[in-house]
C-alpha positions in Angstrom: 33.8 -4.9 2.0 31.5 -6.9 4.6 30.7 -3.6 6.7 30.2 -1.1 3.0 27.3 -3.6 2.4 25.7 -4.3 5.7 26.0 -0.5 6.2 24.2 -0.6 2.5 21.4 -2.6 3.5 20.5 -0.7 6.8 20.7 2.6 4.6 18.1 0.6 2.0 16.1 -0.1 4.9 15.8 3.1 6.5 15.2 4.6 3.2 12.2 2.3 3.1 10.6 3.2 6.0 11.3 6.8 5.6 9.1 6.6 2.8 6.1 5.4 4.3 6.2 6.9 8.0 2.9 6.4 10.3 0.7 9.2 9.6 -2.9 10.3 9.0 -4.6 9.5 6.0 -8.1 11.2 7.0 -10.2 7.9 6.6 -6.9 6.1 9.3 -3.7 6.1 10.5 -1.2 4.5 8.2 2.7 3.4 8.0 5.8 2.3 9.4 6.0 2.7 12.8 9.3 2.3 15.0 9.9 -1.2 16.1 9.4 -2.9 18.9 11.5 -3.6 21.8 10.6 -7.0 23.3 11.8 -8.0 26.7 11.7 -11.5 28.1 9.2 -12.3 30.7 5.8 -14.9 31.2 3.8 -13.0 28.7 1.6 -13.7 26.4 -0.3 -11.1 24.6 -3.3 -11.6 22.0 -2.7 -9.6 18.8 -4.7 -11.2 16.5 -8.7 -12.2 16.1 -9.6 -13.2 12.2 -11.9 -15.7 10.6 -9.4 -17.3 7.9 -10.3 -16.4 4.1 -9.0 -18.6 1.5 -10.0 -16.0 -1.6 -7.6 -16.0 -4.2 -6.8 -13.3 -6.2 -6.2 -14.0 -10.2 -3.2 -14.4 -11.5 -1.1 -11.4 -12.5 -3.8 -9.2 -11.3 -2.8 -6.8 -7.8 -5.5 -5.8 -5.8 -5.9 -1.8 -5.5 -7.6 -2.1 -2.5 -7.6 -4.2 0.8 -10.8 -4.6 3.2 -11.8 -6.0 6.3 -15.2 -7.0 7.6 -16.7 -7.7 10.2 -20.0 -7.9 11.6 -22.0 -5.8 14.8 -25.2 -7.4 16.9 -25.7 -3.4 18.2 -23.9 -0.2 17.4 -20.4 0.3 19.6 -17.2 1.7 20.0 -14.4 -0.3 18.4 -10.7 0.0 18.5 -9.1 -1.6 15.1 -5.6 -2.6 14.3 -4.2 -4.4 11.6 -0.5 -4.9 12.0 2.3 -7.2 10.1 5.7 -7.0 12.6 8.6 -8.0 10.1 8.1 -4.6 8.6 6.6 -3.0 11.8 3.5 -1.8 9.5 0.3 -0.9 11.1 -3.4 0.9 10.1 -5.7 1.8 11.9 -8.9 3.1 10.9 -9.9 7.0 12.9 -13.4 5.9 13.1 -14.6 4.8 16.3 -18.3 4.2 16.6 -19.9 1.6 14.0 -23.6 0.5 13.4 -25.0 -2.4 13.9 -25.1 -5.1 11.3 -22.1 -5.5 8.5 -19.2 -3.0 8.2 -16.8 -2.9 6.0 -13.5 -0.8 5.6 -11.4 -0.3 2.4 -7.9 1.1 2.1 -5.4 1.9 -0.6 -3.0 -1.7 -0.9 -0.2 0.7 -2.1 1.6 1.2 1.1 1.4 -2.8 1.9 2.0 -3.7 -1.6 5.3 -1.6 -1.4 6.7 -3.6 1.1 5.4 -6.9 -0.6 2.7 -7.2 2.4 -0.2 -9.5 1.5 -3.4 -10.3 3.2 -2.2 -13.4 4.6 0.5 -11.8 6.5 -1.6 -8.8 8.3 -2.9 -9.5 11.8 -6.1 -8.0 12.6 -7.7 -7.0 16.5 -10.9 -5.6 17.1 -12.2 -4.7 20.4 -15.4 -3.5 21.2 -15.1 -1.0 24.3 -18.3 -1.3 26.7 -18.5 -0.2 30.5 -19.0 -4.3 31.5 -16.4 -5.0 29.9 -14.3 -5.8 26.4 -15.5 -7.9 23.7 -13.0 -9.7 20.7 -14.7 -8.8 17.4 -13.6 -11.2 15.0 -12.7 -9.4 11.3 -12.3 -11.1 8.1 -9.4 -9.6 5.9 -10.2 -10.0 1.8 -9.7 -8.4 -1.9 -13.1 -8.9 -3.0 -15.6 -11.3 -1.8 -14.6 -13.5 1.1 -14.7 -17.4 0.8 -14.3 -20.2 3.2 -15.3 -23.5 3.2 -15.9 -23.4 7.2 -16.1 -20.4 9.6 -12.3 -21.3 10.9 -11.0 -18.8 13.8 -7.7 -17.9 14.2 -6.7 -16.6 17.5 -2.6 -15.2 16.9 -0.9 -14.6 20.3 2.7 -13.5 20.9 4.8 -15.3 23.5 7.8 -13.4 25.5 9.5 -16.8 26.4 9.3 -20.7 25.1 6.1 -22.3 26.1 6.2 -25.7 27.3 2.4 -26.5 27.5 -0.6 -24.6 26.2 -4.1 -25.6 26.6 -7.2 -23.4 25.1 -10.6 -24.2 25.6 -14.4 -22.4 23.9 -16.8 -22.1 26.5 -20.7 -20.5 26.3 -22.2 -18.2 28.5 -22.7 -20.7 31.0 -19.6 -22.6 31.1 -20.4 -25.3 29.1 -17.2 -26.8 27.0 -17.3 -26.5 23.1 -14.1 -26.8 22.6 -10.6 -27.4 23.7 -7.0 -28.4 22.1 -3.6 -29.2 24.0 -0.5 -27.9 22.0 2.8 -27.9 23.3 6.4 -26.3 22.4 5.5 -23.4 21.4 7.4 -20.1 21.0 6.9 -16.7 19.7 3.7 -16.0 17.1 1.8 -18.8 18.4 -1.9 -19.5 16.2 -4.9 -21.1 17.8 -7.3 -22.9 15.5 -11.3 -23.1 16.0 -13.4 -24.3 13.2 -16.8 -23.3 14.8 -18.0 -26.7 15.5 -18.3 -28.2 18.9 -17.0 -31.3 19.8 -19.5 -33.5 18.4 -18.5 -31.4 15.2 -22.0 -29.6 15.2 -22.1 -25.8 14.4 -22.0 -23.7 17.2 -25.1 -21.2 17.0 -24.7 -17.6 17.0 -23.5 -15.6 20.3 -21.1 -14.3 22.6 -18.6 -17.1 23.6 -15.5 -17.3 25.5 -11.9 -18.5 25.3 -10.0 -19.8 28.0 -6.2 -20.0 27.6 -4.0 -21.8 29.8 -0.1 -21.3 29.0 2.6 -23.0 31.2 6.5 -21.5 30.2 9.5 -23.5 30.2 11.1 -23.1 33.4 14.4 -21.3 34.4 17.6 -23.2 35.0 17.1 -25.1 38.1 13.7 -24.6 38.8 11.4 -27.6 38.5 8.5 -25.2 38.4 6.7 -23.9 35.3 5.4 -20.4 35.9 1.9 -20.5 34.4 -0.9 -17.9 33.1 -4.7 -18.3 32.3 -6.3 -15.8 29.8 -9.9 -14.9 29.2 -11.1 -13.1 26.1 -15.1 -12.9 25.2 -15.8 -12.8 21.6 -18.6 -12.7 18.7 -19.5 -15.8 17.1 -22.2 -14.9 14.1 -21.3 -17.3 11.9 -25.0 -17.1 10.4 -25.4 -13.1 9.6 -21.7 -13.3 8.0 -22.7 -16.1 6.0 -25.2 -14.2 5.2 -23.7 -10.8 4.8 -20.5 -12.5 2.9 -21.9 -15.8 1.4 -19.1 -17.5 3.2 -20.6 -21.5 2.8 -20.0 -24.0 5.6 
């Protein structure tokens, strides 16, 4: 009787993802794409770069459409992604080359909302593609008007193996320390925090800022050893033309 309904459930699931397969929508790319196979090594990879919006949506109502925001100093070539893993959803818009100033896309919630996938559990990456190199746009996921109380960063990474020690750091264009957090024990989706403020707890003006991450693994049996990594990712901070733009307070 066990196996009839585990052999149920996988038939329910692949049902459900039949349904909704990756595919072209015109305006993006939109589905359930096959899962991923994860293998075990001293990786960590950044999937995520979103300023955190605490709209809510009113009771009983469901949103027809989700949107994402984000906000251009010149006009570039992005790649966007918005991915949630437990289903293995993804989107991806087919535009490439955006203007300067505030963009916005909108796309249907059906597809999400069939899977019971909300805003909060979507992870968003925007990369803006230039010859000196790559650039983390930050993108703010909402229903209809975003609203914060504080431009708070969240930086999602996924880790390949158990993290012992993990130390990330904000920097400016000419190295000087804004901010920096020690966590420790970490282990797979792994969420660094950054509230915009520097360590006096002064906003940090508009520009092009870096984080530096510093992630020591949990060593093999017998070794005494942590294997260690260092990250660098450049990244927009305007929290004053999205303020703006989105009337986000602080």
């Amino acid at each position: 009787m066990r196996t009839l309904w585990l052999i149920f459930l996988f038939w329910m699931s692949f049902v459900q993802n039949l349904k909704y397969p990756y595919q072209n929508y015109g305006d993006r790319r939109e589905g359930i794409v096959p899962k991923r196979r994860l293998v075990a090594g001293e990786r960590l990879d950044l999937i995520a770069a979103q300023i955190e919006n605490l709209e809510r949506v009113p009771t009983g109502l469901t949103p027809n459409r989700y949107k994402l925001g984000f906000y251009l100093i010149d006009s570039t070539r992005l790649k966007i992604e918005v991915r949630e893993f437990e289903h293995s959803y993804k989107m991806q818009p087919t535009r490439e080359i955006y203007p300067p100033g505030l963009n916005v896309f909108a796309w249907p919630s059906e597809i999400p909302m069939y899977y019971g996938i909300v805003l909060a559990n979507l992870l968003p990456i925007s990369v803006d593609r230039k010859p000196e190199g790559n650039t983390i746009v930050p993108i703010i996921l909402y229903y209809n008007r975003p609203y914060n109380s504080e431009m708070r960063y969240i930086f999602s990474f996924e880790a390949y193996k158990p993290i012992s020690v993990l130390e990330y750091k904000i920097v400016d264009t000419h190295e000087r320390l804004i901010f920096t957090k020690r966590l420790q024990d970490l282990r797979e989706i792994i969420h660094l925090h950054w509230n915009g403020r520097d360590l006096n707890n002064v906003p940090v003006a508009s520009g092009v800022l870096r984080l530096n991450v510093r992630a020591c693994f949990r060593p093999p049996p017998g070794a005494s050893v942590s294997p260690c990594i260092t990250l660098n990712y450049k990244f927009y901070h305007v929290p004053d033309l999205l303020r703006q733009e989105f009337r986000v307070v602080n």
